[in-house]
PDB file as gemmi writes it, atoms N, CA and C in Angstrom:
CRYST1    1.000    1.000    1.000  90.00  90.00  90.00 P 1                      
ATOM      1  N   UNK A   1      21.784  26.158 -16.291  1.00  0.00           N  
ATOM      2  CA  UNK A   1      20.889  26.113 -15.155  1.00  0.00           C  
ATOM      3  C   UNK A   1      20.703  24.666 -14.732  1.00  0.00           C  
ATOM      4  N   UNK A   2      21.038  24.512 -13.226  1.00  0.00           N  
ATOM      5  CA  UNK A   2      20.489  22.919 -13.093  1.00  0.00           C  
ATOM      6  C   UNK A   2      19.139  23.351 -11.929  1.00  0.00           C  
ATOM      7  N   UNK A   3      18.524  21.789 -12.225  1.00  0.00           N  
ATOM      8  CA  UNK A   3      17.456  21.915 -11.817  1.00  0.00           C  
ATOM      9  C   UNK A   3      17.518  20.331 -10.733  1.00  0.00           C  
ATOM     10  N   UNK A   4      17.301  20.829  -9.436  1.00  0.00           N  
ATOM     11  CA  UNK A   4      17.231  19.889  -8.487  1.00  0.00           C  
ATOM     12  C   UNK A   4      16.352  19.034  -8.635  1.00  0.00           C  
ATOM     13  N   UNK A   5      15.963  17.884  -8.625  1.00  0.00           N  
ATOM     14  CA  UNK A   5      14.735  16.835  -8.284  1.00  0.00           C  
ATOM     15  C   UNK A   5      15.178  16.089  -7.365  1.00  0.00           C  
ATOM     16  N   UNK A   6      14.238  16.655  -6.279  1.00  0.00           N  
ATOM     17  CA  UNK A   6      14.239  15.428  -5.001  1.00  0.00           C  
ATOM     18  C   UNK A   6      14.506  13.335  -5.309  1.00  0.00           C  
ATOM     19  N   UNK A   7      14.856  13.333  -4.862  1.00  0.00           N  
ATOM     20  CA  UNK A   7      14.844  12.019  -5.236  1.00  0.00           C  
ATOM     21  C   UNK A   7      14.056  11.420  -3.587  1.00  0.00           C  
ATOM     22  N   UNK A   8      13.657  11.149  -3.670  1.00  0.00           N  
ATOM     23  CA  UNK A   8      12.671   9.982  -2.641  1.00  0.00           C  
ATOM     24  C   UNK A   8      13.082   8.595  -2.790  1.00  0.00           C  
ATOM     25  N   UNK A   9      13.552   7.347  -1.269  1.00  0.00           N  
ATOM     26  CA  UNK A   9      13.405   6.342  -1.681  1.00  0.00           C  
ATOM     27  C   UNK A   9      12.417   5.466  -2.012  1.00  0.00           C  
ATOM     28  N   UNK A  10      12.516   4.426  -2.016  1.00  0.00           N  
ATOM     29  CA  UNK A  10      11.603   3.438  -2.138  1.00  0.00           C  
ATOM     30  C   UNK A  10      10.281   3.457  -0.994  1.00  0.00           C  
ATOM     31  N   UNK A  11      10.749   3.391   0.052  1.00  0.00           N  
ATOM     32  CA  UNK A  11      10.030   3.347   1.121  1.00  0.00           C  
ATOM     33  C   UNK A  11       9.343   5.029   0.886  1.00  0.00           C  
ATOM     34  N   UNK A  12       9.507   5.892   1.125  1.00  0.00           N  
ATOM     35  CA  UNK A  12       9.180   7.051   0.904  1.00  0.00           C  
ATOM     36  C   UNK A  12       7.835   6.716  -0.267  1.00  0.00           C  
ATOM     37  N   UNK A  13       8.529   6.381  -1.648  1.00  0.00           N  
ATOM     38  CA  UNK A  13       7.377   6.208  -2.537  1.00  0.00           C  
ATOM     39  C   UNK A  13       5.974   5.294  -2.222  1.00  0.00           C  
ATOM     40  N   UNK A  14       6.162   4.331  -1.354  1.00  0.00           N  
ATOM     41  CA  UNK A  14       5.264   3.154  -1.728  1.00  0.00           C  
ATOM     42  C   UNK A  14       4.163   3.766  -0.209  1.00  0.00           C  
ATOM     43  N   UNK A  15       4.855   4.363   0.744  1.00  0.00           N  
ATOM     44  CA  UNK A  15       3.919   5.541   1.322  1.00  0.00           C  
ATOM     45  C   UNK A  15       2.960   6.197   1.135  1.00  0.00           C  
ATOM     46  N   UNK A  16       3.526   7.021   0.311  1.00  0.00           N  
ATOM     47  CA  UNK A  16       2.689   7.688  -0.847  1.00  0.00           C  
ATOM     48  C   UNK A  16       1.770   6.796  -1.514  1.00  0.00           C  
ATOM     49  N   UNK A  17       1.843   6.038  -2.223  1.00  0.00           N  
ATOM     50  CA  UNK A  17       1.061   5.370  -2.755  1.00  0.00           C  
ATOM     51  C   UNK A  17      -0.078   4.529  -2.169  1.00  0.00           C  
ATOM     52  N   UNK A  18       0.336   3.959  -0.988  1.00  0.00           N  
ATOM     53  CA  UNK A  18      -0.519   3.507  -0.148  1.00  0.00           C  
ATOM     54  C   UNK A  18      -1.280   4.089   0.578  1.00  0.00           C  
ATOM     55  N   UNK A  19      -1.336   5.514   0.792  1.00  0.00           N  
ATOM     56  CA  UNK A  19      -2.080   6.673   1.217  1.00  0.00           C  
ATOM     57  C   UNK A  19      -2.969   7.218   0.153  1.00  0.00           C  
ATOM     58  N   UNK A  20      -2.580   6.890  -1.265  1.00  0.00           N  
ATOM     59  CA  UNK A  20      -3.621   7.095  -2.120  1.00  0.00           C  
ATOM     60  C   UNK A  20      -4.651   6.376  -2.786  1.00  0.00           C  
ATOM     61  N   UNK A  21      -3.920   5.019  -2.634  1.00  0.00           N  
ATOM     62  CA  UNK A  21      -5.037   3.632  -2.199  1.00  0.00           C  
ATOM     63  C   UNK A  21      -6.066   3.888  -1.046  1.00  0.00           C  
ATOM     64  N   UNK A  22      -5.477   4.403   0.261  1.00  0.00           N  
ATOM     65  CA  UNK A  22      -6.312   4.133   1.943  1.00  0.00           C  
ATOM     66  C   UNK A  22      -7.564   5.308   1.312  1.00  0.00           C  
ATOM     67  N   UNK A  23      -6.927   6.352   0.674  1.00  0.00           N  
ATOM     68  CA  UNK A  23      -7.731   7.504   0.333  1.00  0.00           C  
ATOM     69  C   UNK A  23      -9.002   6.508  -0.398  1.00  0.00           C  
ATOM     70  N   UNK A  24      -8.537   5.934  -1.657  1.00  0.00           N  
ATOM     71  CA  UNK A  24      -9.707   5.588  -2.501  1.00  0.00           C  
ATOM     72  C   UNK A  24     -10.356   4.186  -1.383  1.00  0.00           C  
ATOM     73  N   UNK A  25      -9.957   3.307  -0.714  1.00  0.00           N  
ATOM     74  CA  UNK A  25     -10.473   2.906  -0.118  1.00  0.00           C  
ATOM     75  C   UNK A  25     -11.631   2.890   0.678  1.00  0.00           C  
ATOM     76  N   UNK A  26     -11.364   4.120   1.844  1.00  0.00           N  
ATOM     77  CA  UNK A  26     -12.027   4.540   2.710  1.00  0.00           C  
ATOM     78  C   UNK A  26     -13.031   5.120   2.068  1.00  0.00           C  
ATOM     79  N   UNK A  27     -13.268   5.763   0.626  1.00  0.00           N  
ATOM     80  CA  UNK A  27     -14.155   6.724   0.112  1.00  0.00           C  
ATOM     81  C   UNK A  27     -15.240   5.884  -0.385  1.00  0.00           C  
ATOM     82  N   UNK A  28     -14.676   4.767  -1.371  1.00  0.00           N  
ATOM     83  CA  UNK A  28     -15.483   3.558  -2.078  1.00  0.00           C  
ATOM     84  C   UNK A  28     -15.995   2.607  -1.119  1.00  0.00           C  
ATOM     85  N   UNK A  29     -15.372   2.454  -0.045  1.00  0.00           N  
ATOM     86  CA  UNK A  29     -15.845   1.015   0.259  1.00  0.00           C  
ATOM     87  C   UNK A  29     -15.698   1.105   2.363  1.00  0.00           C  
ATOM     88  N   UNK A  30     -15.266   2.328   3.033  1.00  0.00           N  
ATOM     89  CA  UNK A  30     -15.532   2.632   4.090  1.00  0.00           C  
ATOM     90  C   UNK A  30     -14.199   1.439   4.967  1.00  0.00           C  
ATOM     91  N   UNK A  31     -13.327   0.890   3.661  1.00  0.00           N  
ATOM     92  CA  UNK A  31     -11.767   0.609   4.780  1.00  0.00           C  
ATOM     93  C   UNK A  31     -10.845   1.636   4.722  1.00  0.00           C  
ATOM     94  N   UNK A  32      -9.852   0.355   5.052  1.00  0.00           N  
ATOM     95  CA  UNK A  32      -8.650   1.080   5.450  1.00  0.00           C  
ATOM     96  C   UNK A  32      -7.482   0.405   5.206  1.00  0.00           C  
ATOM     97  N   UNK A  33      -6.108   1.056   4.855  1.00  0.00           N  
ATOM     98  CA  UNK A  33      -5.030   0.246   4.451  1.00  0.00           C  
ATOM     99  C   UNK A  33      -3.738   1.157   4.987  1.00  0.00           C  
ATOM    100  N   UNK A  34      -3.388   0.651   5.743  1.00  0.00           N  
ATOM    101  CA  UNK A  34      -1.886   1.295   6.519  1.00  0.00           C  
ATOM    102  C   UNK A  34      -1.098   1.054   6.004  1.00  0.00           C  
ATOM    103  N   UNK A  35       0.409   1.496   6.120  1.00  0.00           N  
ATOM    104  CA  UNK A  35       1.904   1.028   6.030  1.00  0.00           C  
ATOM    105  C   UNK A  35       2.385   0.538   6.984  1.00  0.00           C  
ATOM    106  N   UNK A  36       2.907  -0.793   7.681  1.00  0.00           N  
ATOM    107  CA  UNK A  36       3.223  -1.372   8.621  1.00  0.00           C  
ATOM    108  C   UNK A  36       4.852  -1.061   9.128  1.00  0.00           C  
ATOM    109  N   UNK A  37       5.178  -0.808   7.454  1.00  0.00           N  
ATOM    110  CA  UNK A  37       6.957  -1.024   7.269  1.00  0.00           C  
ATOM    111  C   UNK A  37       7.211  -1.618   6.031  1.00  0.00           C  
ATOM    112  N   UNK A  38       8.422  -1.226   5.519  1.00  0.00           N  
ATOM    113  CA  UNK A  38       9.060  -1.708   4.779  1.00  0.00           C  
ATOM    114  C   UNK A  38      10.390  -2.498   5.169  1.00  0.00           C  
ATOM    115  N   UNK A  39      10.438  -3.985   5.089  1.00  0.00           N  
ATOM    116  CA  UNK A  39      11.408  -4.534   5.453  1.00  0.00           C  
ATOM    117  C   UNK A  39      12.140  -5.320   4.064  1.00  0.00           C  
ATOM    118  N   UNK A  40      13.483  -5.092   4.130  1.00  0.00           N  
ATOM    119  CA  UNK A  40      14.083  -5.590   2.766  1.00  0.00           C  
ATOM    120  C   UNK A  40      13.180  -5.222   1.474  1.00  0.00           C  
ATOM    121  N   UNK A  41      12.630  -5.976   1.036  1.00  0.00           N  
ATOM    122  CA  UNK A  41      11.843  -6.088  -0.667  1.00  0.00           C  
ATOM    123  C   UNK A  41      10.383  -6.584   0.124  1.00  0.00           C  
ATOM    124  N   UNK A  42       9.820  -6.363   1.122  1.00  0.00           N  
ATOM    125  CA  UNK A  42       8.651  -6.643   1.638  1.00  0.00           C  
ATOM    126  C   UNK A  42       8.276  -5.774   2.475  1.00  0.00           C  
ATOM    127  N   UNK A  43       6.784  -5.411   1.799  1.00  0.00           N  
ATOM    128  CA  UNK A  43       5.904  -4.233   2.446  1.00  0.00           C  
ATOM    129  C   UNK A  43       4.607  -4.811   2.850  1.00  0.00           C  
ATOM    130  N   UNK A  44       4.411  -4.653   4.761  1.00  0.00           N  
ATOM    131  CA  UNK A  44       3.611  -4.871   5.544  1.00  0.00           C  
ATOM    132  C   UNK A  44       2.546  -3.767   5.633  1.00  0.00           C  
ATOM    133  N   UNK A  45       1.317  -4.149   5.315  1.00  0.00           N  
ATOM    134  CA  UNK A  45       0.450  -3.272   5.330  1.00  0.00           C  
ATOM    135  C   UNK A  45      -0.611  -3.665   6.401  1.00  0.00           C  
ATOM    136  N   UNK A  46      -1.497  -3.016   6.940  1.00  0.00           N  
ATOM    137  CA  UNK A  46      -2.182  -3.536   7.814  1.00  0.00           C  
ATOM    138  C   UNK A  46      -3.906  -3.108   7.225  1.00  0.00           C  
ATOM    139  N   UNK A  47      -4.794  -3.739   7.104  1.00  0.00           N  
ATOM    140  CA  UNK A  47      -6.467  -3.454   6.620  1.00  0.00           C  
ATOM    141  C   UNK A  47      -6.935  -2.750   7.899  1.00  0.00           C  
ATOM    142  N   UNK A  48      -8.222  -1.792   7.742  1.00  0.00           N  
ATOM    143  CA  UNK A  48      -8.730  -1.361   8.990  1.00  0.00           C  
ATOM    144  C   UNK A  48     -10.014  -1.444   8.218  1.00  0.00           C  
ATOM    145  N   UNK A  49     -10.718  -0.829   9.589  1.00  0.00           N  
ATOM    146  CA  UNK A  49     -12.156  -0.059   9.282  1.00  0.00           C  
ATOM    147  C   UNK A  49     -12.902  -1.250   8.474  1.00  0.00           C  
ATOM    148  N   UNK A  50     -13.861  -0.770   7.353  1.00  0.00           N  
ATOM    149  CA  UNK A  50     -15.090  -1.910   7.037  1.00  0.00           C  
ATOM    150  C   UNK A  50     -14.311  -3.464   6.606  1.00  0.00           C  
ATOM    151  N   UNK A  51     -13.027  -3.273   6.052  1.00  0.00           N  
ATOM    152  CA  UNK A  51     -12.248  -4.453   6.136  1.00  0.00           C  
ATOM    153  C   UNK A  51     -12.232  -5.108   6.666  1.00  0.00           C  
ATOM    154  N   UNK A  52     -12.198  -4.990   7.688  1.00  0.00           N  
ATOM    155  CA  UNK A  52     -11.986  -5.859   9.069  1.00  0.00           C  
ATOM    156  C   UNK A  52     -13.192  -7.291   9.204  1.00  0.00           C  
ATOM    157  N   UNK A  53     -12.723  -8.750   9.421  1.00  0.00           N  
ATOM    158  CA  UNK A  53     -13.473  -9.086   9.117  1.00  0.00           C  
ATOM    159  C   UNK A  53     -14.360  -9.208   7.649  1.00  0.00           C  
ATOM    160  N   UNK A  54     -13.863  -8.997   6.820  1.00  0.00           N  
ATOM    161  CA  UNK A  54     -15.282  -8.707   5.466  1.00  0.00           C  
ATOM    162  C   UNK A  54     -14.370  -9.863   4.818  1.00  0.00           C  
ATOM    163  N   UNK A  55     -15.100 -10.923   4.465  1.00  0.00           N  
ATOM    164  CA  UNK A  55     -14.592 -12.071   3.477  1.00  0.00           C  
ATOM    165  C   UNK A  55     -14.225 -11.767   2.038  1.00  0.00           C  
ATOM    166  N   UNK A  56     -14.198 -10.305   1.874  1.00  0.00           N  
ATOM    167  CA  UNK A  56     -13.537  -9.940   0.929  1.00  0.00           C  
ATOM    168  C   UNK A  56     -12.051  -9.528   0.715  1.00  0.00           C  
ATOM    169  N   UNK A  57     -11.948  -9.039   1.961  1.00  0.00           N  
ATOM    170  CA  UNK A  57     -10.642  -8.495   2.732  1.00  0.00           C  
ATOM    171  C   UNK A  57      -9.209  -9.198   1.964  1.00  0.00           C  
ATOM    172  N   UNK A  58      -9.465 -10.316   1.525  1.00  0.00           N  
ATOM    173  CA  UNK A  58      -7.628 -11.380   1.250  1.00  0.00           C  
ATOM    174  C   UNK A  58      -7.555 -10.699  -0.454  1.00  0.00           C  
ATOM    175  N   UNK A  59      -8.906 -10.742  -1.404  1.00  0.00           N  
ATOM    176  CA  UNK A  59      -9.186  -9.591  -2.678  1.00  0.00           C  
ATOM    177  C   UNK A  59      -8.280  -7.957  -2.850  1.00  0.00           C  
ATOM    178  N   UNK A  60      -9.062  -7.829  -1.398  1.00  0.00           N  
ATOM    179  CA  UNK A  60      -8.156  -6.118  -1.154  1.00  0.00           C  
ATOM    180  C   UNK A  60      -7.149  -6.164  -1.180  1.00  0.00           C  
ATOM    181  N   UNK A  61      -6.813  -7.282  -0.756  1.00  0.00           N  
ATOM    182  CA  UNK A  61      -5.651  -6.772  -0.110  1.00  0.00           C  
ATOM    183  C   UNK A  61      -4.680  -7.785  -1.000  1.00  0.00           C  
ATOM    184  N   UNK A  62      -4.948  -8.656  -1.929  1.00  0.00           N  
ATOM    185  CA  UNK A  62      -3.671  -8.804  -2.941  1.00  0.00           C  
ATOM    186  C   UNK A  62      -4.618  -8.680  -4.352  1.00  0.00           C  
ATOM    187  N   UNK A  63      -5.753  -7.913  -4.961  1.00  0.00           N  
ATOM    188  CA  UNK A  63      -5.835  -7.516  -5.942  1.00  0.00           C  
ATOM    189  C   UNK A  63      -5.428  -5.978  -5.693  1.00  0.00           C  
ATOM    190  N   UNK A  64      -6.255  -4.943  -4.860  1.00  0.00           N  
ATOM    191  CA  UNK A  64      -5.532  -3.733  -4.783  1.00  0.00           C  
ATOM    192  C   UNK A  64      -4.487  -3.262  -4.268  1.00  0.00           C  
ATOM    193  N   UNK A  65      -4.317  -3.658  -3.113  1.00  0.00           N  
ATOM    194  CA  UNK A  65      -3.187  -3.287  -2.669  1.00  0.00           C  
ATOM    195  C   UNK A  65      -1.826  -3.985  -3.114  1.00  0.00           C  
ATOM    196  N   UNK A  66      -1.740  -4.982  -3.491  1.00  0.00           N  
ATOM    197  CA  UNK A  66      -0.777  -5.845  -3.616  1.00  0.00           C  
ATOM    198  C   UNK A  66       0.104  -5.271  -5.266  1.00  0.00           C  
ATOM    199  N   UNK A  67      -1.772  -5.866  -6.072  1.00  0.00           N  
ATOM    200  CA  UNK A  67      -1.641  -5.440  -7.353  1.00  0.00           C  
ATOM    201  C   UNK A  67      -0.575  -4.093  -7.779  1.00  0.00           C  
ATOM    202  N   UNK A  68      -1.660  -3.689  -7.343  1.00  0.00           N  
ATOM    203  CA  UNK A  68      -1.253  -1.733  -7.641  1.00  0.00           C  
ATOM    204  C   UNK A  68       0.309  -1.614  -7.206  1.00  0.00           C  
ATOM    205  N   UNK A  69       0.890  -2.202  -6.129  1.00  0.00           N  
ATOM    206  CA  UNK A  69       2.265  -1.996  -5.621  1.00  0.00           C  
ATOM    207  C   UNK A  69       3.110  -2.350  -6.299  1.00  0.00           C  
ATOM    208  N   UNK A  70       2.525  -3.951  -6.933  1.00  0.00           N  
ATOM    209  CA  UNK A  70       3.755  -4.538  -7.839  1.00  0.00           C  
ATOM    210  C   UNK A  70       3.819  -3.579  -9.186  1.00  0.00           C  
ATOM    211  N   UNK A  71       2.851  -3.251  -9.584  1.00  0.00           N  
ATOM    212  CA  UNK A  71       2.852  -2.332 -10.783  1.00  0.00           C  
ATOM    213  C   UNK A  71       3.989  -1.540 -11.049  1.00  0.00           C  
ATOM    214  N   UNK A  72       4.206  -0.537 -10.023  1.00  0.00           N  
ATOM    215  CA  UNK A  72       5.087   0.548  -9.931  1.00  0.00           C  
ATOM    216  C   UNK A  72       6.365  -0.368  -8.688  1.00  0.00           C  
ATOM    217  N   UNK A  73       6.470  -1.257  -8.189  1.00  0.00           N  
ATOM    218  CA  UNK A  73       7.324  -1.722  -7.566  1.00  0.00           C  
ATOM    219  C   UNK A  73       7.460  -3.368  -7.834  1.00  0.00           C  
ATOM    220  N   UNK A  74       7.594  -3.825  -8.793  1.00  0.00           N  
ATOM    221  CA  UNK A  74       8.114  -5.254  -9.071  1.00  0.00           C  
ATOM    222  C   UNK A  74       8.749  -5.881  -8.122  1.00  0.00           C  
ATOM    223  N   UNK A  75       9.878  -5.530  -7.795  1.00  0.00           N  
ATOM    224  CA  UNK A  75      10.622  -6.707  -6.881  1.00  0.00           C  
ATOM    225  C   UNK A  75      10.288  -6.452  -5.283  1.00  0.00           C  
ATOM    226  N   UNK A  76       8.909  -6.381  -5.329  1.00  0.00           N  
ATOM    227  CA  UNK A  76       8.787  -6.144  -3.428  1.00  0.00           C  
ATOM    228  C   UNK A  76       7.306  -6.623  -3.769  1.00  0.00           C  
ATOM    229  N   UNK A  77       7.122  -7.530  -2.607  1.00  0.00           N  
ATOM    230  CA  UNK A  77       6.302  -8.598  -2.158  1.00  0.00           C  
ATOM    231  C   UNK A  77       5.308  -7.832  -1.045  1.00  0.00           C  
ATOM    232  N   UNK A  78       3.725  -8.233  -0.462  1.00  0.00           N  
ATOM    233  CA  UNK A  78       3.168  -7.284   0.203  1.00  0.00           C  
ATOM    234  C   UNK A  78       2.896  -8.766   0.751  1.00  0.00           C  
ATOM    235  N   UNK A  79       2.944  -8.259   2.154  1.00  0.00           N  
ATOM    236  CA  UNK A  79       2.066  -9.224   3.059  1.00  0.00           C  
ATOM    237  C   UNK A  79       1.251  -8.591   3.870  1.00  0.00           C  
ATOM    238  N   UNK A  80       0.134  -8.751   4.912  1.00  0.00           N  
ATOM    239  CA  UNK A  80      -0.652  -8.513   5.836  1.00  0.00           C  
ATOM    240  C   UNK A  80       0.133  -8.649   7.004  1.00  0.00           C  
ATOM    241  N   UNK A  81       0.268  -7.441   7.939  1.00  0.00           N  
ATOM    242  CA  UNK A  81       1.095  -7.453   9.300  1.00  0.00           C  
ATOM    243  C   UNK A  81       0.003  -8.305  10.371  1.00  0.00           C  
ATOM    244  N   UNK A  82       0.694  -8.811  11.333  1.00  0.00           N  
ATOM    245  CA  UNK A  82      -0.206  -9.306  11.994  1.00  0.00           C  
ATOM    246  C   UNK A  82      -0.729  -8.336  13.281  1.00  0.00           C  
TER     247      UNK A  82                                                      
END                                                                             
């Protein structure tokens, strides 16, 4: 018997993941965190909502979002889209 497993790429995965960040985001703390794109080994994300503006915002966005990405994705770099 074989058994299929989808395989998903990269981009596909880090989607996902960043939708389950925006999830805990928006719930804890009333932001927001998009997918901008994935270009080469660099993923553009964009902050929304209570983010915006909050001098905490550069934290979010390379302790959680950044963090959490390299975890499960090492060789890809996160920047803020403009």
């Amino acid at each position: 018997m074989t058994i299929n497993i989808p395989q998903f790429t990269d981009e596909e995965r880090i989607a996902a993941l960043i939708e389950q960040l925006d999830a805990y985001i928006a719930q804890y703390h009333g932001g927001a965190v998009e997918l901008v794109g994935v270009e080469g080994k660099k993923v553009k994300v964009r902050l929304g909502g209570a983010c915006l503006n909050c001098p905490l915002s550069p934290a979010t966005l390379q302790g959680w979002v950044a963090g959490t990405i390299k975890q499960f994705f090492p060789d890809y770099d996160v920047e803020e889209a403009a």
